[in-house]
SELUMKE-205442 format. One line per field, with one value per residue (C-alpha): x, y, z. Coordinates in nm, 4 decimals. Layout:
<zados>
east <- c(X:...) $
north <- c(Y:...) $
up <- c(Z:...) $
</zados>
This chain:
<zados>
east <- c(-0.6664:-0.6422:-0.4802:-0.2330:-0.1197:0.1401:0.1833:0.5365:0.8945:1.0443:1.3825:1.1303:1.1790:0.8144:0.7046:1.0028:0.7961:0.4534:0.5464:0.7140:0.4529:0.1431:0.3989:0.4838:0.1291:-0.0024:0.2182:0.1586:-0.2261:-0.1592:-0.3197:-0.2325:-0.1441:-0.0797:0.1654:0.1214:0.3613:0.3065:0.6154:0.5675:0.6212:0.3481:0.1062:0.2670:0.1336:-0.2211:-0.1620:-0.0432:0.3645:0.2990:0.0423:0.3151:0.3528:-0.0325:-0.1192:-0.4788:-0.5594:-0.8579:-0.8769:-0.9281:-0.6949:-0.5423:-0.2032:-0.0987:0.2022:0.2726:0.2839:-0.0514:-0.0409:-0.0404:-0.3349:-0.4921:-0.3552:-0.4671:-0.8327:-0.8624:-0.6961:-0.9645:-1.2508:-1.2470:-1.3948:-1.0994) $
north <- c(0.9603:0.6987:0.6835:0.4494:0.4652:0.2697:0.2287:0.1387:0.1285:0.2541:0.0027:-0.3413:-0.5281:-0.5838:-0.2319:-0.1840:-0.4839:-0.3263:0.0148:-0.1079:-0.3309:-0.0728:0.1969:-0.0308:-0.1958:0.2318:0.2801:-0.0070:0.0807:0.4323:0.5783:0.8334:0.7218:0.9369:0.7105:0.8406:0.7058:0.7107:0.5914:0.8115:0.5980:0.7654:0.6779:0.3351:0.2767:0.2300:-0.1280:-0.4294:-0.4451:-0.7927:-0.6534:-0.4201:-0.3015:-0.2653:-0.1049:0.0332:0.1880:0.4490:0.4021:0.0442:-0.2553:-0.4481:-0.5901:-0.6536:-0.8605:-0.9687:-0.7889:-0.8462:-1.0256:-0.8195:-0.9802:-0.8476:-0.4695:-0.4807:-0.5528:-0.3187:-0.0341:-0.1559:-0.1698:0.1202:0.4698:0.6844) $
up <- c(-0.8762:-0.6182:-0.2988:-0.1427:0.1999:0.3489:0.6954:0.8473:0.8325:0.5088:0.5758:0.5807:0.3064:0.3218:0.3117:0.0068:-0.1796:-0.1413:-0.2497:-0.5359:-0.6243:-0.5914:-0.7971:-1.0888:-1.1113:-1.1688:-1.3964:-1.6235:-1.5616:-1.6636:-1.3759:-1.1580:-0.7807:-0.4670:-0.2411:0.1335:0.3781:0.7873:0.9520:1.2488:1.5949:1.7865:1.3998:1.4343:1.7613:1.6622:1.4891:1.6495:1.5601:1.4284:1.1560:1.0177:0.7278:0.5966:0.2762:0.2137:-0.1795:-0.1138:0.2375:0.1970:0.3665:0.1060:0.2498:0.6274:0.6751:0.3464:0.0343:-0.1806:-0.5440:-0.8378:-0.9484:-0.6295:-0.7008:-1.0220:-0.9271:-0.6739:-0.9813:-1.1836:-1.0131:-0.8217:-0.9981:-1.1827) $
</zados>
């Protein structure tokens, strides 16, 4: 099972994007994907505003800012150990 965690503001547009992107791209994987999201100010505080939102998949950083490319998604789904 892998792990996505998003970090920020459930309202962005941004943070909307990644979720759905990470979501759909699982699904169409058939895998199974645990979405964790922090939105908590005092969690929040730890980043830079400006890096907001950030999405890491098993702990690791794949999207801060901007939401990733599928293409990118779907590497990281497939190369990582089910």
């Amino acid at each position: 099972m892998f792990t996505a965690t998003l970090f920020g503001t459930p309202s962005c547009r941004r943070y909307q994007k990644m979720r759905k992107l990470v979501v759909e791209e699982a699904a169409r994987l058939d895998l199974s994907i645990q979405i964790e999201e922090i939105s908590e100010t005092a969690q929040l505080t730890q980043f830079n505003p400006l890096s907001l939102p950030r999405l890491y998949i098993n702990g690791n950083l794949v999207a801060s800012q901007n939401p990733p490319k599928v293409a990118q998604i779907t590497k990281i789904l497939t190369q990582e150990p089910r």
